[in-house]
N, C-alpha and C positions, 0 to 999 in steps of 0.2 A: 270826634272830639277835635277840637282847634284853637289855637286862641281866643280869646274873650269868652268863651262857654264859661259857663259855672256847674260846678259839682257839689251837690249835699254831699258832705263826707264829714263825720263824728259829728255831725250834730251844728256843721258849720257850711253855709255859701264858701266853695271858696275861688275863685275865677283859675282860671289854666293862664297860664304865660307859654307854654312849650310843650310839647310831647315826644318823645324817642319810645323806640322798643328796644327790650333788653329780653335777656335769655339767659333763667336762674341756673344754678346750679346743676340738676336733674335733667336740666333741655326744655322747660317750661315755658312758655313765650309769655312775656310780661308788656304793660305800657308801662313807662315811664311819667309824671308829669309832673313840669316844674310847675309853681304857685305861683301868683306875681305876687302874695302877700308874703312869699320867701319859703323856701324848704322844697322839698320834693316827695314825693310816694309814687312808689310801685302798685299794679293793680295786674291781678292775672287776665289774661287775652279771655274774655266771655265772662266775665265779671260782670252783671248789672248795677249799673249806677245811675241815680238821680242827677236827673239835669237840666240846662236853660240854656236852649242856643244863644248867643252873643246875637245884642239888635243890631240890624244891618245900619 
């Protein structure tokens, strides 16, 4: 995952702007990733998610 990718997420496109990883509470390994449409969500490391590489 990278910039300009899109992810189906709720029912919505929504494009990455950013990615980090984080580490919950418990020691879980998470992504991070910012929206360029604004906000953020967490998703746990081996999560499947719908998606659309960004065109080159």
């Amino acid at each position: 995952m990278s910039p300009g990718d899109r992810i189906g997420y709720e029912g919505v496109w929504r494009t990455v702007k950013a990615t980090t990883t984080d580490i919950g509470a418990m020691g879980g390994l998470f992504v991070r990733v910012t929206w360029e449409e604004g906000g953020t969500e967490r998703f746990r490391a081996g999560d499947e998610l719908v998606t659309q590489r960004a065109r080159a």
